[in-house]
C-alpha positions as CSV (number, residue, x, y, z in Angstrom):
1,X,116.1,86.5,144.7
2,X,116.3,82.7,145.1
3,X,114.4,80.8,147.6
4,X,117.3,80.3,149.7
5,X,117.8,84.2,150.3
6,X,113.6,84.5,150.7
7,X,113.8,82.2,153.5
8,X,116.4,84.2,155.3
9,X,115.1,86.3,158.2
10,X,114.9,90.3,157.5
11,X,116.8,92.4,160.2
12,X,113.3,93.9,161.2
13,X,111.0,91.9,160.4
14,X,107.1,92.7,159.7
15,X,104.8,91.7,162.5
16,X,107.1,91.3,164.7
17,X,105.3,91.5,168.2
18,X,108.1,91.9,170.3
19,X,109.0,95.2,169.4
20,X,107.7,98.4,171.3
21,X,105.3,98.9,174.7
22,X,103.3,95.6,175.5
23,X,100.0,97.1,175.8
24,X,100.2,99.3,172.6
25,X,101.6,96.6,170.6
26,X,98.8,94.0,172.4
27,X,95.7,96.6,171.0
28,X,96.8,97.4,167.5
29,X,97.2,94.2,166.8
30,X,94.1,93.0,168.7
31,X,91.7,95.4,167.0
32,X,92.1,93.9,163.9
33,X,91.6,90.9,165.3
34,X,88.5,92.0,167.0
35,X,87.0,93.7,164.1
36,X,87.2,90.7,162.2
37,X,85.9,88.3,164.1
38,X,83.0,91.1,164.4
39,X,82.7,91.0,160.8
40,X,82.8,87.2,160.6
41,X,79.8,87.2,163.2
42,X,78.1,90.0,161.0
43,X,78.3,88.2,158.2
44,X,75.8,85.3,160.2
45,X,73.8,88.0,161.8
46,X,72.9,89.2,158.9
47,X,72.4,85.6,157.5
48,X,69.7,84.8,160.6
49,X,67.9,88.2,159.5
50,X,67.3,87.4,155.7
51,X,66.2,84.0,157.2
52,X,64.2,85.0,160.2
53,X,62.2,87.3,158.2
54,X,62.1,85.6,154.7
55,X,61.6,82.5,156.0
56,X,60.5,82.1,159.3
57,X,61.0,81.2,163.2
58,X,61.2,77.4,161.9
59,X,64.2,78.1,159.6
60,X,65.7,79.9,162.5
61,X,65.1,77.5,164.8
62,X,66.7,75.1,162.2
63,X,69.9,77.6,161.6
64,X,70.3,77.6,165.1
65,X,70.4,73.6,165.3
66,X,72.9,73.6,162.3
67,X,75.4,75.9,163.4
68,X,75.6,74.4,166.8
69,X,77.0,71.1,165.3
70,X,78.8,72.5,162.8
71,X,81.2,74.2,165.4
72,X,81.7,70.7,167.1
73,X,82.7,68.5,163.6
74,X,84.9,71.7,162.9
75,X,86.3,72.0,166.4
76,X,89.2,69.3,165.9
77,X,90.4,71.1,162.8
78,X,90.5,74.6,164.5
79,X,92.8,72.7,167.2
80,X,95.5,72.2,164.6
81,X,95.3,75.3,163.2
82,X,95.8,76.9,166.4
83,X,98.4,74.8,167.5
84,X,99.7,75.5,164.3
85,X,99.3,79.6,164.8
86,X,101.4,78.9,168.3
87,X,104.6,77.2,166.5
88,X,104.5,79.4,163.7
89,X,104.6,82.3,166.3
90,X,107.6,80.9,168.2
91,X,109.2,80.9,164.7
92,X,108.3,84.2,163.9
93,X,109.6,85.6,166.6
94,X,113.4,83.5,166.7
95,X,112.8,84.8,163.0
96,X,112.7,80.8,161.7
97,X,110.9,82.1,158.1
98,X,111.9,78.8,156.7
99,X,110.6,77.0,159.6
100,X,107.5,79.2,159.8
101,X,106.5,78.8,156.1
102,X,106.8,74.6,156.4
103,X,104.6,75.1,159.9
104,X,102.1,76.5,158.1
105,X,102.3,74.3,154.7
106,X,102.1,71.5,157.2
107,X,99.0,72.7,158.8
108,X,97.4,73.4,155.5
109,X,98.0,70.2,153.8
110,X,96.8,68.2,157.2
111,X,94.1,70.1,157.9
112,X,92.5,69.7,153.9
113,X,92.4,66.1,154.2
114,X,91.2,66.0,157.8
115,X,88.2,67.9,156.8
116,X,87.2,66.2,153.3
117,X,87.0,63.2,155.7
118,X,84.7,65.2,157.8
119,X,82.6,66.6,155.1
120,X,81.8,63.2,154.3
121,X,80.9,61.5,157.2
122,X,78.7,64.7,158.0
123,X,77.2,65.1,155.3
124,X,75.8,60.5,155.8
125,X,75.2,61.9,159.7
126,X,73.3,65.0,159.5
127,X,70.2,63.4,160.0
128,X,71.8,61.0,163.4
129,X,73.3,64.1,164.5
130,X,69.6,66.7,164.1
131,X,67.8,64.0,166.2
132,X,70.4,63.8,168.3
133,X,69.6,67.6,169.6
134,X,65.7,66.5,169.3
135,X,65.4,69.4,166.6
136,X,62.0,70.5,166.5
137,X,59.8,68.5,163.8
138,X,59.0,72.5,162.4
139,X,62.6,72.9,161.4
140,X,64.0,69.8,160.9
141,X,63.9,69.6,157.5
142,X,65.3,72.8,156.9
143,X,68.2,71.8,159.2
144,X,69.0,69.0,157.6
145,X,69.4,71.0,153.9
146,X,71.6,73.6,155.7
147,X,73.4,71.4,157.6
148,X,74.3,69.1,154.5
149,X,75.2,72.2,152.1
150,X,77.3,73.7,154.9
151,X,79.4,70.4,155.4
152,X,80.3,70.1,151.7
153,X,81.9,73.9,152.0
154,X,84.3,72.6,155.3
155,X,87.3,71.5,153.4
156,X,87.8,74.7,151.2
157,X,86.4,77.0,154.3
158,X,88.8,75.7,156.5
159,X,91.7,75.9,154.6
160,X,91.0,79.6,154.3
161,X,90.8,79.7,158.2
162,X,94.4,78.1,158.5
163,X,95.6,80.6,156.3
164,X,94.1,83.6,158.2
165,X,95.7,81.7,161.6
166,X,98.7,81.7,160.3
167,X,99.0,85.2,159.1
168,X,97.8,86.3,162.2
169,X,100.7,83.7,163.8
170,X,102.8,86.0,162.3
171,X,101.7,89.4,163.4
172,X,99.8,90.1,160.0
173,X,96.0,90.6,161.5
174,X,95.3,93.6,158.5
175,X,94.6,90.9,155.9
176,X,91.9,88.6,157.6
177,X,90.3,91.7,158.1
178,X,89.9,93.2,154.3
179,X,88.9,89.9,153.6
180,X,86.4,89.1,156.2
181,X,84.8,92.6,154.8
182,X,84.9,91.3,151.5
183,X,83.4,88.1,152.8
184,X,80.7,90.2,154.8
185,X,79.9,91.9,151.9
186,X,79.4,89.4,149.0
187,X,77.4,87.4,151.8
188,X,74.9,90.8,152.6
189,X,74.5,90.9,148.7
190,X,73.6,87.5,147.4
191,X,71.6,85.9,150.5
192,X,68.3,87.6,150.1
193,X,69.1,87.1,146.3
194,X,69.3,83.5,146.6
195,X,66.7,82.7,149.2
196,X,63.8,85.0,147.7
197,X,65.1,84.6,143.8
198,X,65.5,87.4,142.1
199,X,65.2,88.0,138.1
200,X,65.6,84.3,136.3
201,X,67.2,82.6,139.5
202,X,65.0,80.6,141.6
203,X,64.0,81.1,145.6
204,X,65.9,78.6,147.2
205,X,65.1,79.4,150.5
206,X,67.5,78.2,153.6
207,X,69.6,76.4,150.7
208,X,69.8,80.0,149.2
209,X,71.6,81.2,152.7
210,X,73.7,78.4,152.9
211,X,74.8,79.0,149.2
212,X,75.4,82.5,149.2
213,X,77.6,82.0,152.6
214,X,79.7,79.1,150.5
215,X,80.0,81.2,147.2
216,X,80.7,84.7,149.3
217,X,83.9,82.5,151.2
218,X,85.4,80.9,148.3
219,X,85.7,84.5,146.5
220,X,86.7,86.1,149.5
221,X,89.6,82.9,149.8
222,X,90.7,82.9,146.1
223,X,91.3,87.2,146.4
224,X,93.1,86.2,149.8
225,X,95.3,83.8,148.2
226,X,95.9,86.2,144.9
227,X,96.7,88.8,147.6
228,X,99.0,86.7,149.5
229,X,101.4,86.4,146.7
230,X,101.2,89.4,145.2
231,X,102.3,91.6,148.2
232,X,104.8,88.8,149.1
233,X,103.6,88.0,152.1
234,X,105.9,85.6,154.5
235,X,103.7,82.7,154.5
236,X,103.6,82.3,150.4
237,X,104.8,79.0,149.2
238,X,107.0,78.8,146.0
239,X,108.8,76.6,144.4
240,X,110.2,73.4,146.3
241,X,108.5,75.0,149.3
242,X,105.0,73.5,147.9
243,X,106.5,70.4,149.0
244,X,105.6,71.8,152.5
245,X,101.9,71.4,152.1
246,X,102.9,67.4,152.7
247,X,103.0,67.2,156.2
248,X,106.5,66.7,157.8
249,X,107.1,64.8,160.9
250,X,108.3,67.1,163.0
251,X,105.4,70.0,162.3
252,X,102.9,67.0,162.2
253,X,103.8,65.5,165.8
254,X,103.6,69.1,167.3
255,X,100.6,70.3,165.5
256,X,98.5,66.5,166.6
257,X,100.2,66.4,170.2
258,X,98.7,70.3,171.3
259,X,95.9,70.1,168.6
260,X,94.4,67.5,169.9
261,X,93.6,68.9,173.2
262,X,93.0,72.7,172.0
263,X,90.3,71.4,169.9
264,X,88.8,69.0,172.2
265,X,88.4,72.6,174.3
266,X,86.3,73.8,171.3
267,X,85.0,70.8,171.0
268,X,83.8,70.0,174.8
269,X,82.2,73.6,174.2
270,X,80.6,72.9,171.1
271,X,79.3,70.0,172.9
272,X,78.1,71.3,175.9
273,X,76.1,73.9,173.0
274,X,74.8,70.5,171.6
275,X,73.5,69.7,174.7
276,X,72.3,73.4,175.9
277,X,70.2,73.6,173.0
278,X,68.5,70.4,173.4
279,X,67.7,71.5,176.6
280,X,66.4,74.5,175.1
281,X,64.5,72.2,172.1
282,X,62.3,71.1,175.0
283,X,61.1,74.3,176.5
284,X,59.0,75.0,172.9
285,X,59.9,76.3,168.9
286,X,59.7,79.7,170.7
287,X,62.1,79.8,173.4
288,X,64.0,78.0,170.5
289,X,63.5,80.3,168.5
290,X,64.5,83.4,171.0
291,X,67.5,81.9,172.2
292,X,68.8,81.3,168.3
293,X,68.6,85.3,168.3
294,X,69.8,85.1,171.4
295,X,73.1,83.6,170.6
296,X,73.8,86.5,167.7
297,X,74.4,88.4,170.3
298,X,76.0,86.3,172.8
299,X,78.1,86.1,169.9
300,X,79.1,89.4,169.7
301,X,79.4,89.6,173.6
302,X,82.4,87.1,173.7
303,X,84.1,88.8,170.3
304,X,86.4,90.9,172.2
305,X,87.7,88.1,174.7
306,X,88.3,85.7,171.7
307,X,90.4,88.0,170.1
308,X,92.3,89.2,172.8
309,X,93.0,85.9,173.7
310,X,94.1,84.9,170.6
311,X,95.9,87.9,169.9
312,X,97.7,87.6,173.6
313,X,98.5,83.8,172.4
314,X,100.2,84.8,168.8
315,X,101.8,87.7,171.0
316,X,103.2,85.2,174.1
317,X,104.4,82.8,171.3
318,X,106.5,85.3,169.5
319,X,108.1,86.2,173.0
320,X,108.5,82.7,174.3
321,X,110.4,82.1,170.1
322,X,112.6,85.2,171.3
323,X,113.3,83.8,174.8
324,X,111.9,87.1,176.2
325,X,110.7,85.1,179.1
326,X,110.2,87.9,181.5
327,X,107.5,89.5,179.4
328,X,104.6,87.5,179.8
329,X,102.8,88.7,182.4
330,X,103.0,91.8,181.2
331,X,101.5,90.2,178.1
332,X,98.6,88.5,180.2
333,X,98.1,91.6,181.8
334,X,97.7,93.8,179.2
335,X,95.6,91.3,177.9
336,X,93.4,91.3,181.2
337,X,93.0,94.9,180.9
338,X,91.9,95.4,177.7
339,X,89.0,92.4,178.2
340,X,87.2,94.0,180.9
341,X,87.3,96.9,179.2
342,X,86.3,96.1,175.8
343,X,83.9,93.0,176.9
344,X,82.3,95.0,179.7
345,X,81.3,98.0,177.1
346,X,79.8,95.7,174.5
347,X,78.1,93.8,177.4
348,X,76.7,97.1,178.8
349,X,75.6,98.4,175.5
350,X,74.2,95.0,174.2
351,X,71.7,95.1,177.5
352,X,71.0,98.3,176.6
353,X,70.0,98.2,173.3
354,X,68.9,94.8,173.0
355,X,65.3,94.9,171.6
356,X,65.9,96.8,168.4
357,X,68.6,94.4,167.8
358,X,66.2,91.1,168.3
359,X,63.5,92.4,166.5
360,X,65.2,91.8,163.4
361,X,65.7,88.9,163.8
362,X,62.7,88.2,165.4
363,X,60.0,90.7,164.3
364,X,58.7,93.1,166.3
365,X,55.3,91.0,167.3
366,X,56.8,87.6,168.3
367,X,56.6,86.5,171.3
368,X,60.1,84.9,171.1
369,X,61.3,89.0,171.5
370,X,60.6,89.3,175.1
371,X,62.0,86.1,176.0
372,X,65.7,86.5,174.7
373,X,65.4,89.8,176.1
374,X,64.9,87.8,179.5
375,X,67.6,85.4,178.4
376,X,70.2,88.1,177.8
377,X,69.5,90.3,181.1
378,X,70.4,87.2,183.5
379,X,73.0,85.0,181.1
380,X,75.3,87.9,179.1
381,X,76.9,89.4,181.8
382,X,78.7,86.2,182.1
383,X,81.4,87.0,178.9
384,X,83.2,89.3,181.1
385,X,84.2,86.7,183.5
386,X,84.8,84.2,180.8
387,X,87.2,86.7,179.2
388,X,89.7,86.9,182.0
389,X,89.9,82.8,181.6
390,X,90.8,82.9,178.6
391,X,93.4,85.8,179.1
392,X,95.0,83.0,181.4
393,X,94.4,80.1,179.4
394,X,95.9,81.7,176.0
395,X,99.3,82.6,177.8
396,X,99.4,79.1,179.1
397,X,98.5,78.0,175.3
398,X,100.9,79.8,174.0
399,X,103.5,78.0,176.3
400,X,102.8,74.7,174.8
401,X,100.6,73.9,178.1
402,X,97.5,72.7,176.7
403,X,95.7,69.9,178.6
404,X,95.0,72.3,181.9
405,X,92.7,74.9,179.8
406,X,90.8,71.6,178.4
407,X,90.2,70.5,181.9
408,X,88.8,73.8,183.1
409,X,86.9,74.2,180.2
410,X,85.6,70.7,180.7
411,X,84.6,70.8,184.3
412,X,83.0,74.3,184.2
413,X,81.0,73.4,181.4
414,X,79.3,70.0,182.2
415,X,79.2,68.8,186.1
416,X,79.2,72.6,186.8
417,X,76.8,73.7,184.3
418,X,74.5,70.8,183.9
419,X,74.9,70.0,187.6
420,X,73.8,73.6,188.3
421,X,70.9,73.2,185.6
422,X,69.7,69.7,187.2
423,X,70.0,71.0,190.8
424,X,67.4,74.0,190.4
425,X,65.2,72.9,187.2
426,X,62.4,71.8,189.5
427,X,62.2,75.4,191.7
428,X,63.6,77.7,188.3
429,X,62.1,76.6,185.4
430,X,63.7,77.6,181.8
431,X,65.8,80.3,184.1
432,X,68.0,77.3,185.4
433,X,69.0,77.5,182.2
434,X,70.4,80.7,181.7
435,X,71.6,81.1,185.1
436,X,74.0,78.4,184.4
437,X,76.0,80.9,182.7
438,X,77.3,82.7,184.6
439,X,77.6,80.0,187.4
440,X,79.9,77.4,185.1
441,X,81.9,81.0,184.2
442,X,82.5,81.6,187.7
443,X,84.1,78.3,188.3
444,X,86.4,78.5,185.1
445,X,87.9,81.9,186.2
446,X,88.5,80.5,189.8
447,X,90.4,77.5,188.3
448,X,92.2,79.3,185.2
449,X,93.4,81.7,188.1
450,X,94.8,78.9,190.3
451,X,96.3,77.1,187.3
452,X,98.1,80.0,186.1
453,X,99.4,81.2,189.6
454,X,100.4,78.0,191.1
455,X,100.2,75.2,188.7
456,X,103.9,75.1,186.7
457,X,102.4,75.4,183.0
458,X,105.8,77.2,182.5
459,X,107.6,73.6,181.7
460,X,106.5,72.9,178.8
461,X,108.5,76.8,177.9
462,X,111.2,76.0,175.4
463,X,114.8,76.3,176.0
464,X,117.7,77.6,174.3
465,X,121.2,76.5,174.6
466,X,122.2,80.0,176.3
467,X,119.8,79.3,179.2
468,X,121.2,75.6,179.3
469,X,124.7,76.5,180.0
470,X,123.8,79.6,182.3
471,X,122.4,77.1,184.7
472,X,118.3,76.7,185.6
473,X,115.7,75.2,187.8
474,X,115.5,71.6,188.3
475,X,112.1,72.0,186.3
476,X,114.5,73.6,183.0
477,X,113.8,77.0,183.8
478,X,116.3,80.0,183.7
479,X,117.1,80.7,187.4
480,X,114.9,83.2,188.8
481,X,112.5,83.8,186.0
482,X,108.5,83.6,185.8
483,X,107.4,83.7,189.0
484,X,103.9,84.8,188.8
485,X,103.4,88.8,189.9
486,X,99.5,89.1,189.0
């Protein structure tokens, strides 16, 4: 077959999203999603136990630190490659191959170079950037080592991330998966390995974790890739279309243009993390300490709304590329259904089974145990709430309609959060804290809500000649579509 006829659309095309009952379609292909990202979280649960209990609350402490400002550098790269998910899902689903293969050689080639720049300048800032969130003296130096090793992994990590966007950008969230497991699994294997030493290999302590989590993705990545192309999959690259991995203007403008603000979202998160947990850095290594186990689980509290929302975001986009424009609210509410439902049980049995869970990571005579116990009963609750933003905001993502879910994010975050925080230190203590929560989620659902109901995200849809010549709104819309019904 020559490239030509491989870049030609099948009649049925795989992963097409479009096909069959909303909701249905919406959970098999979220699950995936979901188990993965539970996987991906596993894989640095299981990281904080080797190093919680091999090493000690100080290398916590210091993972904790780390991790916090590694999702900020990374946050702008994410951006692109979820901007890059969104076009590559419009594609797919107007069954553009060609157009959805140089999409994602775009977003690979940009993304590389953007992130050896990164990589660099982190790896000269680590230190700047660890007194920056006033790590404790007790873990700073085992920050720093993570931290540095960790940055030097970004470029080839997040070229595996943009790959397992842009499957999922095209319907395909089975691969991530078998991958994340095999990720999950090297990881389990070698981290005690490397941080105790075992046989003629030394104990490298916290740089053991941080090398076993780099040499357990780059094995996972190179299978991926060797994967890819033997099953054929539709975002291979052969041939002339290598030539895609040198960004082309027109993918390039799109993918800067909503990057930019999609991972200045992740970003003002990841920053308003900076500055929770130097918050936290001053209320002693032990509240540190508990709320680093804390966030494990936090982390597996907000899995399910990140994957639906991201599934309902590659889903939308593959009905706004087919110009089914009448379909997506019942994609956002299929999407709202399945987050209170998934999100609420792993909440409920989180609360429920906390302790056994934070004693691994903590040890069952730390004091640190019944403090992110404390943390969890008055601050996890707040995931559910934060799930039905993002339901909202990933529809309007998926629409091109990027700056509004920056600015909720944004305001809920810091003159909510930190104004909440400021306003009730003196009379709550620590608790101010973790009551800021649910308080800043609160606010974010009330304005993702008005946005999406009243706000006209819908222009930035895109049009097709047909719906040109049949007549439309003065705002480009096909007469009498999208009105909001939820």
């Amino acid at each position: 077959m020559s490239e030509a006829d491989s870049a030609k659309p099948p009649a049925a095309m795989r992963g097409d999203l479009t096909q069959g009952p909303i909701p249905r379609t919406l959970l098999v292909f979220a699950v995936p999603a979901l188990l993965t990202n539970v996987l991906q979280s596993l894989s640095g649960t299981i990281n904080s136990i080797w190093v919680g209990r091999l090493i000690g609350e100080e290398a916590l402490a210091a993972t904790a630190n780390a991790n916090i400002v590694m999702f900020l550098v990374a946050s702008l790269s994410f951006g692109f490659g979820m901007a890059g998910t969104v076009m590559i899902g419009q594609r797919w689903g107007a069954r553009n191959l060609d157009g959805a293969r140089r999409t994602f050689g775009s977003a690979v080639g940009f993304c590389a170079l953007l992130m050896v720049v990164i990589a660099g300048l982190g790896f000269l800032l680590a230190p700047g950037l660890l007194r920056l969130l006033a790590t404790p003296e007790g873990a700073y130096p085992l920050a720093l080592i993570y931290l540095r090793l960790i940055f030097l992994s970004m470029p080839f990590g997040m070229v595996s991330i943009i790959l397992s966007m842009g499957l999922r950008g095209t319907g395909d969230a089975r691969t991530p998966l078998i991958f994340m497991g095999v990720t999950v699994l090297i990881d389990a294997v070698l981290n005690p390995v490397f941080i105790a030493g075992l046989g003629p290999l030394p104990a490298m302590g916290i740089a053991g974790s941080a090398t076993a989590t780099i040499a357990a993705s780059m094995l996972s990545f190179i299978g991926m890739v060797i994967y890819v192309y033997r099953k054929d999959l539709p975002l291979r690259l052969r041939g002339a279309e290598l030539h895609y991995l040198k960004p082309a203007r027109e993918e390039l403008r799109y993918i800067v243009t909503k990057g930019l603000p999609m991972g200045a979202q992740m970003a003002v998160m990841a920053a308003a993390g900076i500055v929770l947990v130097g918050l936290v850095n001053r209320e002693g290594l032990m509240t540190t300490a508990a709320y680093g186990a804390t966030m494990q689980l936090f982390t597996y509290i907000q899995m399910p709304a990140m994957a639906i929302g991201g599934a309902v975001s590659a889903m939308a986009a593959q009905y706004i590329g087919a110009r089914k424009w009448d379909d997506l609210h019942a994609v956002t509410r299929a999407g709202l259904v399945m987050n209170l439902v998934f999100t609420g049980s792993f909440t409920v049995l989180l609360l429920l089974f906390d302790r056994p869970v934070l004693v691994l990571f903590l040890g069952p005579d730390s004091p640190a145990v019944d403090i992110a116990r404390h943390i969890q009963l008055l601050a996890s609750w707040n995931f559910v709430i934060f799930g039905v933003t993002q339901i909202y905001t990933a529809t309007m993502r998926a629409a091109g309609a990027v700056w509004v879910p920056l600015a909720v994010v944004g305001i809920a975050l810091f003159p909510v959060r930190l104004g909440f925080y400021y306003a009730t230190y003196d009379w709550l203590g620590a608790d101010a804290l973790w009551l800021s929560y649910p308080v800043s989620a609160a606010s974010g659902l009330a304005m993702g809500w008005w946005f999406y109901h009243y706000w006209d995200w819908r222009r930035e849809l895109p049009i097709g000649p047909k719906e040109a010549e049949e007549g439309s709104h003065a705002d480009g819309l096909p007469a009498g579509r999208m009105t909001p019904d939820l």
